[in-house]
mmCIF file of the C-alpha atoms, coordinates in Angstrom:
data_MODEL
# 
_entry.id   MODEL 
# 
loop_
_atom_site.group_PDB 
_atom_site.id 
_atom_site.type_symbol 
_atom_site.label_atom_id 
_atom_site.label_alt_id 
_atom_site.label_comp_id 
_atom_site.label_asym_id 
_atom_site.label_entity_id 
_atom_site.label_seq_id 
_atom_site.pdbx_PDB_ins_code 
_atom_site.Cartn_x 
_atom_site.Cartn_y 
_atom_site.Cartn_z 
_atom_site.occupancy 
_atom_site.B_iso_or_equiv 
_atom_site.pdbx_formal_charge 
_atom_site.auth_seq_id 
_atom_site.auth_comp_id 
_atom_site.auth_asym_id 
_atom_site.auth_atom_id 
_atom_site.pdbx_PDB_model_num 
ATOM 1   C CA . UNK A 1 1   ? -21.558 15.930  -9.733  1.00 0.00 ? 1   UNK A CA 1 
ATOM 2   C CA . UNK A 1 2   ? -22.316 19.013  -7.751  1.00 0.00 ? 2   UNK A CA 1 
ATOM 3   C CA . UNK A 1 3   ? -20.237 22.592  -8.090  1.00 0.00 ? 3   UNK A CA 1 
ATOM 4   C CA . UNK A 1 4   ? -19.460 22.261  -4.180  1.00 0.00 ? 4   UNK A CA 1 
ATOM 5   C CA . UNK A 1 5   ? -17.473 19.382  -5.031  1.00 0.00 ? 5   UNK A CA 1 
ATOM 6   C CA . UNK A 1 6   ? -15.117 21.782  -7.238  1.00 0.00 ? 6   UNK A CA 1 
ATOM 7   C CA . UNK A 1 7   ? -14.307 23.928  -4.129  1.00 0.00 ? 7   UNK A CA 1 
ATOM 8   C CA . UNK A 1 8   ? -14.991 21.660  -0.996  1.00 0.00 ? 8   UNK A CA 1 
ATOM 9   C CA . UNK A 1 9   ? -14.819 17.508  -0.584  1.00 0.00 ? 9   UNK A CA 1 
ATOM 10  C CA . UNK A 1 10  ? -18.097 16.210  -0.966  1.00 0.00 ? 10  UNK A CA 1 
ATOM 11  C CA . UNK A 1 11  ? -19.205 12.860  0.520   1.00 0.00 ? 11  UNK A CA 1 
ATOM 12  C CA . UNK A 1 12  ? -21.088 10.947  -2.082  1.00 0.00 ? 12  UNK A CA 1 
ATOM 13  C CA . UNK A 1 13  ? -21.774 7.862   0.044   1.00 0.00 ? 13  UNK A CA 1 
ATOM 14  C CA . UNK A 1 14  ? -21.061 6.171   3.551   1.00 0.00 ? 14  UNK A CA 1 
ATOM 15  C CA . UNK A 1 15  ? -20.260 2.692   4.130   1.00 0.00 ? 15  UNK A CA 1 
ATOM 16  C CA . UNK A 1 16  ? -19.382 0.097   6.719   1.00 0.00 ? 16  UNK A CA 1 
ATOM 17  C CA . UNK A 1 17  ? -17.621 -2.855  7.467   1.00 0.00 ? 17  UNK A CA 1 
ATOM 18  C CA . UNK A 1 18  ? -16.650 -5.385  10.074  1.00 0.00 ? 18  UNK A CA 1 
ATOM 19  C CA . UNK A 1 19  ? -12.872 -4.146  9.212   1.00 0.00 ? 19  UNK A CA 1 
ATOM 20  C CA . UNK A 1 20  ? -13.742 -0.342  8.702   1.00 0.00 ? 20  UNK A CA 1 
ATOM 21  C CA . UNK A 1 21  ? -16.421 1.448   10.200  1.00 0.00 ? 21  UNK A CA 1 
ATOM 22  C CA . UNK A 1 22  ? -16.539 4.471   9.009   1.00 0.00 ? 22  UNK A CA 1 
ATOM 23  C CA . UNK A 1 23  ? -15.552 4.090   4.909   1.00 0.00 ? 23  UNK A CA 1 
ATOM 24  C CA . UNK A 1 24  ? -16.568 7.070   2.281   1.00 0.00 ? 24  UNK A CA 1 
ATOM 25  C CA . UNK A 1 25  ? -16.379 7.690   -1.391  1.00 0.00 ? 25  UNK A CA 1 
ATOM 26  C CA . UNK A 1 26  ? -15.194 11.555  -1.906  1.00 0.00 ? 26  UNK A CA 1 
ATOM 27  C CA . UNK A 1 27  ? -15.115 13.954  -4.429  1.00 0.00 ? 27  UNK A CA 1 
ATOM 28  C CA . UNK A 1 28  ? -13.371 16.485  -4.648  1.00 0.00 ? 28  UNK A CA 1 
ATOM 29  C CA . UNK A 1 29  ? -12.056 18.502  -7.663  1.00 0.00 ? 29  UNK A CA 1 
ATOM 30  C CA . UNK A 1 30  ? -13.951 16.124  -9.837  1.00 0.00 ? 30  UNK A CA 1 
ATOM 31  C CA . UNK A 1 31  ? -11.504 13.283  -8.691  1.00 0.00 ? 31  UNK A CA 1 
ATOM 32  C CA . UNK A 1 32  ? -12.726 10.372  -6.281  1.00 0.00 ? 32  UNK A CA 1 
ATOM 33  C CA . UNK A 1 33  ? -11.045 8.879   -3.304  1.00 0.00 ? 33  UNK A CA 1 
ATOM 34  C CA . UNK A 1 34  ? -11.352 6.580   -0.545  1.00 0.00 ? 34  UNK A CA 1 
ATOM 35  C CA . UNK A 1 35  ? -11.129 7.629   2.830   1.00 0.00 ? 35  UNK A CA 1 
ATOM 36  C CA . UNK A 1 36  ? -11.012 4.833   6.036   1.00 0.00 ? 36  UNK A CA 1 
ATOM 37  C CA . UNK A 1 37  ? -11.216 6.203   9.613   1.00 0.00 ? 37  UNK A CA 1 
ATOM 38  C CA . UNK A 1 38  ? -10.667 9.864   8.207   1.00 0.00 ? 38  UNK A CA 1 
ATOM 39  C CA . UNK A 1 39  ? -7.643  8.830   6.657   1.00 0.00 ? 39  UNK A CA 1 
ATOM 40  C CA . UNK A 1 40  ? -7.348  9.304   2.151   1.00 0.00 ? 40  UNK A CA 1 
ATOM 41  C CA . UNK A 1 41  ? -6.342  5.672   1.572   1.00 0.00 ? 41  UNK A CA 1 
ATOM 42  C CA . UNK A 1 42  ? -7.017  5.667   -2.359  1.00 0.00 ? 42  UNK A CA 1 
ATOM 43  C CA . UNK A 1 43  ? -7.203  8.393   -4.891  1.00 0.00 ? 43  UNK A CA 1 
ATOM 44  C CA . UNK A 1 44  ? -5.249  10.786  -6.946  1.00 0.00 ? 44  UNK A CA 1 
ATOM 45  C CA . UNK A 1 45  ? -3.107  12.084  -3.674  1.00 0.00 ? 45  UNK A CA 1 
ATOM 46  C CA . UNK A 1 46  ? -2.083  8.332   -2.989  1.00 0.00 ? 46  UNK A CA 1 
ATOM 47  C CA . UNK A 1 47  ? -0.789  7.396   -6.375  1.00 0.00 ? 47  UNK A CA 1 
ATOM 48  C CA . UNK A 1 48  ? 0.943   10.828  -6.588  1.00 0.00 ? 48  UNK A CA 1 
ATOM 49  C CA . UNK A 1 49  ? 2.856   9.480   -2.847  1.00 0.00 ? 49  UNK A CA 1 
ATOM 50  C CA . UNK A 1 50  ? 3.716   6.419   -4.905  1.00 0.00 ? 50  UNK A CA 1 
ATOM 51  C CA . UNK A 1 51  ? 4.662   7.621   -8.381  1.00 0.00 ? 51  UNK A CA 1 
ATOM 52  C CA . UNK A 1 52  ? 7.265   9.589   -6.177  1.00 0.00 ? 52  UNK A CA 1 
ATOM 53  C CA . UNK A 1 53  ? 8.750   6.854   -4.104  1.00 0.00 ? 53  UNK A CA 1 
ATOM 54  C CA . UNK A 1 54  ? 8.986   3.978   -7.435  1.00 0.00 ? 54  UNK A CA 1 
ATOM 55  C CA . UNK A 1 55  ? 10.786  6.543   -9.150  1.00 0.00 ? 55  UNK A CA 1 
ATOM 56  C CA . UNK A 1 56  ? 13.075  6.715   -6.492  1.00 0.00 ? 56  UNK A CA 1 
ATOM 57  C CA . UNK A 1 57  ? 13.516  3.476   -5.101  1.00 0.00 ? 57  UNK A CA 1 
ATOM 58  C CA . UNK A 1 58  ? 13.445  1.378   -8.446  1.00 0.00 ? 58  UNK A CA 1 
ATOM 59  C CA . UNK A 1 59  ? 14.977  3.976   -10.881 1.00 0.00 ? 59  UNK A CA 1 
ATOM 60  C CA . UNK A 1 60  ? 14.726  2.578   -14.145 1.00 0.00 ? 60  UNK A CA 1 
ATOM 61  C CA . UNK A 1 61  ? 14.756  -1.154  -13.055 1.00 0.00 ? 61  UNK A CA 1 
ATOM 62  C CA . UNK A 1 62  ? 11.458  -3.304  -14.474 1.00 0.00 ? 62  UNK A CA 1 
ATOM 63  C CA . UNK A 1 63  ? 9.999   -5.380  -12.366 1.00 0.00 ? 63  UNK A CA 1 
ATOM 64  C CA . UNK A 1 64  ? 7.765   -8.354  -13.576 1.00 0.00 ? 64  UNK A CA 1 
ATOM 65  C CA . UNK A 1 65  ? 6.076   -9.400  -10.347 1.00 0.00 ? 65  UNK A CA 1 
ATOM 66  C CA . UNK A 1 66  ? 4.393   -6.980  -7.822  1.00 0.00 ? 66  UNK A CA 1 
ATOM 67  C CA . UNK A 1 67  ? 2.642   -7.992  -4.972  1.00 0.00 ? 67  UNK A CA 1 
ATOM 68  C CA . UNK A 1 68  ? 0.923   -5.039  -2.912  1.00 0.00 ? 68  UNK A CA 1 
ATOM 69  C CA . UNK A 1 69  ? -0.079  -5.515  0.796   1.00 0.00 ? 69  UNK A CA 1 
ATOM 70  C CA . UNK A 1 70  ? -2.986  -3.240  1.517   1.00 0.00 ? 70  UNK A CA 1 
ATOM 71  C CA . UNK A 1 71  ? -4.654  -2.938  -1.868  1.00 0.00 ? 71  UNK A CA 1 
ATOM 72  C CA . UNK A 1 72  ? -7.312  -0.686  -0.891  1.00 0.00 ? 72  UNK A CA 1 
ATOM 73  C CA . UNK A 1 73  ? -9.496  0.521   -4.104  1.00 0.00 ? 73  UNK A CA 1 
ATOM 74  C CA . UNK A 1 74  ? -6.207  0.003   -6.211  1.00 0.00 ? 74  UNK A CA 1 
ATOM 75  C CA . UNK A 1 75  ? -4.347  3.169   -6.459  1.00 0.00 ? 75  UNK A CA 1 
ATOM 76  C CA . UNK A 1 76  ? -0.557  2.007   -6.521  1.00 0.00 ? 76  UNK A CA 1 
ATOM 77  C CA . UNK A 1 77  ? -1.551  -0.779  -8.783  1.00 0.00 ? 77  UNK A CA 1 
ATOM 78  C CA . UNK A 1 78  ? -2.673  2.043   -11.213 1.00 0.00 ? 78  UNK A CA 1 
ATOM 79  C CA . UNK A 1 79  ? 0.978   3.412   -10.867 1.00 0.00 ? 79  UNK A CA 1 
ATOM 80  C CA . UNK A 1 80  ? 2.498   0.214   -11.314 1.00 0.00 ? 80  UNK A CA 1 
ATOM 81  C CA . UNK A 1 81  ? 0.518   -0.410  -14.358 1.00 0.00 ? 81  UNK A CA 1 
ATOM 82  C CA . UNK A 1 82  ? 1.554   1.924   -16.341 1.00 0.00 ? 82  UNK A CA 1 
ATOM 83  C CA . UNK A 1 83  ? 5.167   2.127   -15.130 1.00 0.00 ? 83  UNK A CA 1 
ATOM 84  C CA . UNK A 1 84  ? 5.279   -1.515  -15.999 1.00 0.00 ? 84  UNK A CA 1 
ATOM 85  C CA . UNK A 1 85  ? 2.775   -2.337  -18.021 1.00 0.00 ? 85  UNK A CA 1 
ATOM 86  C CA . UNK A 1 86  ? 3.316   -5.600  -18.705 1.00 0.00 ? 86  UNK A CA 1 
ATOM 87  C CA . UNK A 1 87  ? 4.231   -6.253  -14.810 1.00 0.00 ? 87  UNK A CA 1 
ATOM 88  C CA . UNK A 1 88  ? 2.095   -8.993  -12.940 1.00 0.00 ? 88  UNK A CA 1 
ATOM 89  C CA . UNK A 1 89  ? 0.429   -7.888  -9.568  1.00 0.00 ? 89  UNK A CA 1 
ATOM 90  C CA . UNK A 1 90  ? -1.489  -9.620  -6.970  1.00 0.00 ? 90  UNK A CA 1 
ATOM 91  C CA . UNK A 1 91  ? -3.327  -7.451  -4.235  1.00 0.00 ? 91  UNK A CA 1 
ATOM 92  C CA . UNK A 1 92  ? -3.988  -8.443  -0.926  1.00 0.00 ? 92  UNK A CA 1 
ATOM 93  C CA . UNK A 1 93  ? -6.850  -6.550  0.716   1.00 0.00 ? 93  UNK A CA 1 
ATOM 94  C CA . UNK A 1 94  ? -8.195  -7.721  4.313   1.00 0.00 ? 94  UNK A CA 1 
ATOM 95  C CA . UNK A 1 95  ? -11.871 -5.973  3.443   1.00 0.00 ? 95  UNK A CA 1 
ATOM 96  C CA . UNK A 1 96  ? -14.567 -7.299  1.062   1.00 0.00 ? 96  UNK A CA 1 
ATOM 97  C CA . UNK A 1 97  ? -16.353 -4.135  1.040   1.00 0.00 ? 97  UNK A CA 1 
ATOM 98  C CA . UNK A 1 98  ? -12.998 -2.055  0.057   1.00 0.00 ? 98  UNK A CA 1 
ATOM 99  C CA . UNK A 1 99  ? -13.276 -4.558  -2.719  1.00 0.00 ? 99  UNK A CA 1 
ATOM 100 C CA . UNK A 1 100 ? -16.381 -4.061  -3.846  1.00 0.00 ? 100 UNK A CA 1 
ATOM 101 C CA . UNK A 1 101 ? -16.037 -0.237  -3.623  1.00 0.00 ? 101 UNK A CA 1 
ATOM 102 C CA . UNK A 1 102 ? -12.741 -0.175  -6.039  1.00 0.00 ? 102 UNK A CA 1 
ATOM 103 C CA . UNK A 1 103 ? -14.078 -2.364  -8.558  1.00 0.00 ? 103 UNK A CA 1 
ATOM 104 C CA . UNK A 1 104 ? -17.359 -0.403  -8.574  1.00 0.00 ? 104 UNK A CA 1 
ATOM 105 C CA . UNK A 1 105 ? -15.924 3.069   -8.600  1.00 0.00 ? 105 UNK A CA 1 
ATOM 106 C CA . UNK A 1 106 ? -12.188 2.954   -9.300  1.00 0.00 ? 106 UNK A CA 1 
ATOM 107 C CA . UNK A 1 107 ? -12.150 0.897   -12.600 1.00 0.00 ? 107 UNK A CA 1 
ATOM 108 C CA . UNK A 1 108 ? -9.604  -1.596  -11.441 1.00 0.00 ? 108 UNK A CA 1 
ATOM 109 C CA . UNK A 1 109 ? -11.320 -4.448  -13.335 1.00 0.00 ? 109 UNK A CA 1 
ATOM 110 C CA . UNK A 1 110 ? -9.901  -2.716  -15.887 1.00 0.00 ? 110 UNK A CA 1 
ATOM 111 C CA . UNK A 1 111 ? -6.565  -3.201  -14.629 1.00 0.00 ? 111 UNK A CA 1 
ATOM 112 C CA . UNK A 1 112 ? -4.285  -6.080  -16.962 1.00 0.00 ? 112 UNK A CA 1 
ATOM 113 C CA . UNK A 1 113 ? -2.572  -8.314  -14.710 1.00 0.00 ? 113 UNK A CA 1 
ATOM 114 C CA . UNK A 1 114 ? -4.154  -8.209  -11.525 1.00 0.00 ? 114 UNK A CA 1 
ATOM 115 C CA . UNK A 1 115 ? -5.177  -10.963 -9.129  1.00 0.00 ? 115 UNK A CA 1 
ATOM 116 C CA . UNK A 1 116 ? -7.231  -9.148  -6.183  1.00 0.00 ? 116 UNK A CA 1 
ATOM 117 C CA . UNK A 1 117 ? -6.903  -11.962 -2.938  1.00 0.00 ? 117 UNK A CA 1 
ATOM 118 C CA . UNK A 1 118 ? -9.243  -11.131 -0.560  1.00 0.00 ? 118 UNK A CA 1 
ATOM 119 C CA . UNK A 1 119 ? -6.859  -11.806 2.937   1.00 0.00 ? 119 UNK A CA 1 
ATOM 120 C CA . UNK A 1 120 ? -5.434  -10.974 5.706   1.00 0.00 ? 120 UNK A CA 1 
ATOM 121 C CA . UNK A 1 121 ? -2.015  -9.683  4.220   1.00 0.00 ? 121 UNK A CA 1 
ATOM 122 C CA . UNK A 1 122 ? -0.233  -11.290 7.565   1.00 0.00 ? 122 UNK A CA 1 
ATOM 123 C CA . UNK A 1 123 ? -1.922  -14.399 7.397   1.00 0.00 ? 123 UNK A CA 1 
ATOM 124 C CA . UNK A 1 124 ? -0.963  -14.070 3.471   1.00 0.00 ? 124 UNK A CA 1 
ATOM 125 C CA . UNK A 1 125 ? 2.603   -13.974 4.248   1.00 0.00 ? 125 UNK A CA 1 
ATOM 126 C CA . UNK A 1 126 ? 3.362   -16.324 6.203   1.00 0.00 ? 126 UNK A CA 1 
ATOM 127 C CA . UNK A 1 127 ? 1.131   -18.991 4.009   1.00 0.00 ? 127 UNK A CA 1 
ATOM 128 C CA . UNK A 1 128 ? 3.661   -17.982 1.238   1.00 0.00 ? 128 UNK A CA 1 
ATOM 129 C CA . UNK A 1 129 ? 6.168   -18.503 3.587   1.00 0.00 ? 129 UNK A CA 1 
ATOM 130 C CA . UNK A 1 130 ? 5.221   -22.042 4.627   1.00 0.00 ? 130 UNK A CA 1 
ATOM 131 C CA . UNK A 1 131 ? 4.947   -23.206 0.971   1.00 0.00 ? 131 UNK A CA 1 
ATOM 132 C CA . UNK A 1 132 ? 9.069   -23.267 0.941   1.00 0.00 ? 132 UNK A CA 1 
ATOM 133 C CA . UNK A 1 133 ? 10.000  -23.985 -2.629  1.00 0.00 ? 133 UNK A CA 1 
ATOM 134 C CA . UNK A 1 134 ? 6.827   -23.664 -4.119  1.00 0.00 ? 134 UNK A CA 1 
ATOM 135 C CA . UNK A 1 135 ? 6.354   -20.087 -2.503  1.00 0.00 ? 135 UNK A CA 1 
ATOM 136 C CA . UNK A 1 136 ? 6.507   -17.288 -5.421  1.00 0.00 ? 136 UNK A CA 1 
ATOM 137 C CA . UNK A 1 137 ? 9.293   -14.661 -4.456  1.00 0.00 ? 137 UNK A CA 1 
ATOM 138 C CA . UNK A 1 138 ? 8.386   -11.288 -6.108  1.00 0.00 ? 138 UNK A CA 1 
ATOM 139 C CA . UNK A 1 139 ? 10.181  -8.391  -7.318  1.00 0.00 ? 139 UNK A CA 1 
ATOM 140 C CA . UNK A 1 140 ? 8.696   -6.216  -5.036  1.00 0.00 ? 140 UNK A CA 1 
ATOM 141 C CA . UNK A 1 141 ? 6.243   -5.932  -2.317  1.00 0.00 ? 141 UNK A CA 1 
ATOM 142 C CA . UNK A 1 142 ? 4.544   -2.713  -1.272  1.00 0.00 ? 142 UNK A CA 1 
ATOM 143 C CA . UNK A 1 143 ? 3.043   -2.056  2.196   1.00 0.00 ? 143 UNK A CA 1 
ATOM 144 C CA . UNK A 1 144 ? 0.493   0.001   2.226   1.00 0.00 ? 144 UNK A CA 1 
ATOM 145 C CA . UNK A 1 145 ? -1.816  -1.177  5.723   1.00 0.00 ? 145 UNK A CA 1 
ATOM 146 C CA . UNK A 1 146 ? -3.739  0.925   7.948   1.00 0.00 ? 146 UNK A CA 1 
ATOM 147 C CA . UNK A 1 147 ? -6.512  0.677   10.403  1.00 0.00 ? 147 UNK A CA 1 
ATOM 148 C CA . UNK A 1 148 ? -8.128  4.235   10.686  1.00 0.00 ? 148 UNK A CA 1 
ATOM 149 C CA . UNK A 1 149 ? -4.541  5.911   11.207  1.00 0.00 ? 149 UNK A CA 1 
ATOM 150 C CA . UNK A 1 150 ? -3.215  2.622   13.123  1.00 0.00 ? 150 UNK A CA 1 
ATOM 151 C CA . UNK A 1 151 ? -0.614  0.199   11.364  1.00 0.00 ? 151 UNK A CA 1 
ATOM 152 C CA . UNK A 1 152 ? -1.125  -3.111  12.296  1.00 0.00 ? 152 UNK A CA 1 
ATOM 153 C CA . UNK A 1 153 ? 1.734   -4.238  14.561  1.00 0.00 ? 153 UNK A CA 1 
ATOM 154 C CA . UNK A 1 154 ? 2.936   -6.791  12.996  1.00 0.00 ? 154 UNK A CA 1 
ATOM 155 C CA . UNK A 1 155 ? 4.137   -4.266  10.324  1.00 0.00 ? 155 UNK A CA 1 
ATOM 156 C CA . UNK A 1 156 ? 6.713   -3.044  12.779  1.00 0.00 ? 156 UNK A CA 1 
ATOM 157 C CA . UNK A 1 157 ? 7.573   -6.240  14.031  1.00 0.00 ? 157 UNK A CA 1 
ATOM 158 C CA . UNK A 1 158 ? 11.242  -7.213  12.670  1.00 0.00 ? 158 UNK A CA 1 
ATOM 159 C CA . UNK A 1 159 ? 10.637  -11.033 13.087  1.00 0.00 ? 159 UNK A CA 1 
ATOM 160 C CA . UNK A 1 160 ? 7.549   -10.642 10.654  1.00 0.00 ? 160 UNK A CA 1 
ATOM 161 C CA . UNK A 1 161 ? 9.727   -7.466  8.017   1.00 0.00 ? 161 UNK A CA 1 
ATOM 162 C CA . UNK A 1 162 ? 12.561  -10.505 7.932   1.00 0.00 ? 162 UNK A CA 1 
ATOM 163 C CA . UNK A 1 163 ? 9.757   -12.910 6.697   1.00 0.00 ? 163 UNK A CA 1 
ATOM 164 C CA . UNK A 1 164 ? 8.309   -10.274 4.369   1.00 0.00 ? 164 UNK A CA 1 
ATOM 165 C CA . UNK A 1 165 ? 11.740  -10.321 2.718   1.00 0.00 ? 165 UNK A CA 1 
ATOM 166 C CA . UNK A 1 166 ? 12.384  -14.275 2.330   1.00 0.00 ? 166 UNK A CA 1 
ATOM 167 C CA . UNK A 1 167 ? 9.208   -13.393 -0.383  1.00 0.00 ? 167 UNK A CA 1 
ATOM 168 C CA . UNK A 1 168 ? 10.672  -10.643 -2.049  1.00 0.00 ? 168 UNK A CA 1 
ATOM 169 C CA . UNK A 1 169 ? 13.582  -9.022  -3.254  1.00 0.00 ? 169 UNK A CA 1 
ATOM 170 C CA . UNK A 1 170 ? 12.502  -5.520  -2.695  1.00 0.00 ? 170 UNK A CA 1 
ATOM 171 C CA . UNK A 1 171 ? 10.266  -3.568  -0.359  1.00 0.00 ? 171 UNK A CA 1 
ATOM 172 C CA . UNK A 1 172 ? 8.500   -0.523  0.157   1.00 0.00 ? 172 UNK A CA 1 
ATOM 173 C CA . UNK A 1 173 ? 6.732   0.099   3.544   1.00 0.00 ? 173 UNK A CA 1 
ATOM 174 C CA . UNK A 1 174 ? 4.273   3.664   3.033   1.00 0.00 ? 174 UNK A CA 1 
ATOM 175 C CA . UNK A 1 175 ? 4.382   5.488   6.621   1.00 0.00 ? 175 UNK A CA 1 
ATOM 176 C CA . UNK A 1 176 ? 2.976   8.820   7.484   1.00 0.00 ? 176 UNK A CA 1 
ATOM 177 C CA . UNK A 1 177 ? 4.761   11.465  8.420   1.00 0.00 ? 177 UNK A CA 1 
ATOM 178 C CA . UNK A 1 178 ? 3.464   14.276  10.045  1.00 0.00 ? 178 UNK A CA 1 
ATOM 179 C CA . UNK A 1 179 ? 2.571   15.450  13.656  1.00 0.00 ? 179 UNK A CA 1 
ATOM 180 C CA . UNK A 1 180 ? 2.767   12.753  15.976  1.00 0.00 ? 180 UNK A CA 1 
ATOM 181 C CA . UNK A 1 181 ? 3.136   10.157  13.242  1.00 0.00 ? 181 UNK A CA 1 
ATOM 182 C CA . UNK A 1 182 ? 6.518   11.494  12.412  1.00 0.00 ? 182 UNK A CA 1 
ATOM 183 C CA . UNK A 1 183 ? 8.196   10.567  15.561  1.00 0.00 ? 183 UNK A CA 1 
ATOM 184 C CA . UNK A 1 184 ? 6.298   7.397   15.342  1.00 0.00 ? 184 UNK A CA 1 
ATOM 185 C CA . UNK A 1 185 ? 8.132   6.522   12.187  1.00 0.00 ? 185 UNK A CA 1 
ATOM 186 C CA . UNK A 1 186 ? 11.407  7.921   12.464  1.00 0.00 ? 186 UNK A CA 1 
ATOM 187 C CA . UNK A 1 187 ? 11.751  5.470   16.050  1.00 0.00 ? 187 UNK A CA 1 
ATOM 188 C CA . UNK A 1 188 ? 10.584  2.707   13.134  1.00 0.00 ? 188 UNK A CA 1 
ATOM 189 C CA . UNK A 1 189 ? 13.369  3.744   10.886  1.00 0.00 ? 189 UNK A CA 1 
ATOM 190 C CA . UNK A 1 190 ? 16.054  3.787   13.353  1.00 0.00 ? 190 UNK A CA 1 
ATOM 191 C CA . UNK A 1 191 ? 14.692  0.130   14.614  1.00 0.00 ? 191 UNK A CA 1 
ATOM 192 C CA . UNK A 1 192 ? 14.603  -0.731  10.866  1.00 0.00 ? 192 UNK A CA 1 
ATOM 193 C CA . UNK A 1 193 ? 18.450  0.177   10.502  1.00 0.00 ? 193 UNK A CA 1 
ATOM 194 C CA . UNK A 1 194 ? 19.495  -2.411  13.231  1.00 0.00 ? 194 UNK A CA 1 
ATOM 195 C CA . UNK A 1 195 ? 19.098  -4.793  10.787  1.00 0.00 ? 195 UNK A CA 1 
ATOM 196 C CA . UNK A 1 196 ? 18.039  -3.813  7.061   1.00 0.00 ? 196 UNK A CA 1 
ATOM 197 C CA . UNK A 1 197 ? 20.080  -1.061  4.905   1.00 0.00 ? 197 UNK A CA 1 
ATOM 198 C CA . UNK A 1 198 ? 17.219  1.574   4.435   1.00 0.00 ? 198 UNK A CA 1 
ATOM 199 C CA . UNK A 1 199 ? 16.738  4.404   1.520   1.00 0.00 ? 199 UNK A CA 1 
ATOM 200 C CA . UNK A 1 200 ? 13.898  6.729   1.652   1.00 0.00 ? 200 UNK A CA 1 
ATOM 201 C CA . UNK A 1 201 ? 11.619  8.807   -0.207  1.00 0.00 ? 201 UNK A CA 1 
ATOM 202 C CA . UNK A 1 202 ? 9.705   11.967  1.235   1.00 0.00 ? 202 UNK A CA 1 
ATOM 203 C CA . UNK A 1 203 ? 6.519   13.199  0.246   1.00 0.00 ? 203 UNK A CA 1 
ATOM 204 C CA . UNK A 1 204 ? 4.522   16.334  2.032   1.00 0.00 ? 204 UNK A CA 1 
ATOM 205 C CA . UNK A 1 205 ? 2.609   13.962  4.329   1.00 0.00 ? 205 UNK A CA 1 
ATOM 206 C CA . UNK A 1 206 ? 4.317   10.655  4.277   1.00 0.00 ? 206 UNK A CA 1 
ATOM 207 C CA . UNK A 1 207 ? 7.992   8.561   4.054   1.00 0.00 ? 207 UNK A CA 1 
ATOM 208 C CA . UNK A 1 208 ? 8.171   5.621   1.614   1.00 0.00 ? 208 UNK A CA 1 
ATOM 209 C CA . UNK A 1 209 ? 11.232  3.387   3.248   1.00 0.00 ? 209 UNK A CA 1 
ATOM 210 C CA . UNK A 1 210 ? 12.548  0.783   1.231   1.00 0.00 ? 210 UNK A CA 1 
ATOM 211 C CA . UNK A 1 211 ? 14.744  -1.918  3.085   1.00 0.00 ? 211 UNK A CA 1 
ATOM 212 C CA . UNK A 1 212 ? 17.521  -4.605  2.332   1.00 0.00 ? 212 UNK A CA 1 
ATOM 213 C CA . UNK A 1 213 ? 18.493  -7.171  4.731   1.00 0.00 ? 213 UNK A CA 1 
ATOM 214 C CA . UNK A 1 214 ? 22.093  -6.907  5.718   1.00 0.00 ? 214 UNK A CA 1 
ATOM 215 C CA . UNK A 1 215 ? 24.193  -10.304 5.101   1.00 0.00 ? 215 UNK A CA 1 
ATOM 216 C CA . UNK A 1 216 ? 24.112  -12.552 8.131   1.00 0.00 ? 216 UNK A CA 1 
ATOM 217 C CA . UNK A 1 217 ? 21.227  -10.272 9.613   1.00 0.00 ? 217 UNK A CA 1 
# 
């Protein structure tokens, strides 16, 4: 580890996928992150945006099933762990390499209680959904899915966020929120409200929404 790191982010290595083509492993300040299209996706700054927005949203509720939508190298599922360590997760992540990179660098083999699926997270959804009464509903779902600084449409899509909640009781959608991406979210939010009762959580660079369906919605 070099002294630069200490002062400046240092790129240790480069990586690419068919998913992500421009992936790196940073350090900076002696900590290591994961950054996808320029974007931090995983590392210290991303489980500080979560450990925020669970102590908000879930107060001192326990949750024994998690399932997290946009795993990346496993930084929520470090929060969750030892908020509820006994808690089981399963992580969808659309990107082998992403994969590869967290278990090799981010320890989350280490991780009790996790099932890594290596999936599209919309194609994983409505799978679940097609299984009826043999689909697991969990506690809570987090959605955590970027391309780059894109979100997937289907994310936004109200059809798909109504399916997302036949599978789970509660959920947490991570959106940025700054520049242009703040208008872009706040026109999300006030789409959201047409038909889910929202609460949300902000951080200094994103807002964590967490939505409820209303009755007869």
């Amino acid at each position: 580890m070099s002294v630069k790191a200490y002062f400046a982010p240092e790129v240790i290595k480069t990586f690419k996928s068919k998913f992500n083509t421009k992936i790196q492993l940073v350090n900076f300040s002696g900590q290591l992150r994961l950054d996808m299209g320029n974007l931090t996706q995983s590392g210290q700054v991303i489980e500080k945006i979560w450990a925020k927005a669970l102590k908000k949203h879930t107060s001192e509720v326990c949750f024994s099933s998690v399932l997290i939508l946009g795993f990346g190298a496993g930084s929520v599922a470090k929060v969750i762990s030892k908020k509820w360590p006994k808690a089981k997760m399963t992580g969808v992540e659309i990107d082998p390499v992403v994969i590869k990179i967290a278990k090799e660098y981010f320890g989350i083999g280490k991780i009790p209680n996790l099932k890594i699926i290596n999936q599209d997270a919309e194609k994983f959804v409505m799978d679940s959904r097609l299984r009826g009464n043999d689909r697991e509903v969990y506690d809570l779902i987090l959605v955590d899915c970027y391309q780059g600084y894109r979100i997937p449409t289907v994310f936004e899509d109200i059809k798909f966020l109504k399916t997302l909640k036949k599978i789970g009781h509660v959920v947490l959608i991570n959106r940025l929120f700054w520049d242009n991406h703040k208008q872009k979210t706040l026109e999300f939010l006030k789409k959201l409200n047409k038909f889910f009762t929202t609460t949300t959580c902000r951080t200094p660079s994103n807002l964590v929404i967490s939505f409820f369906r209303h009755s007869g919605k």
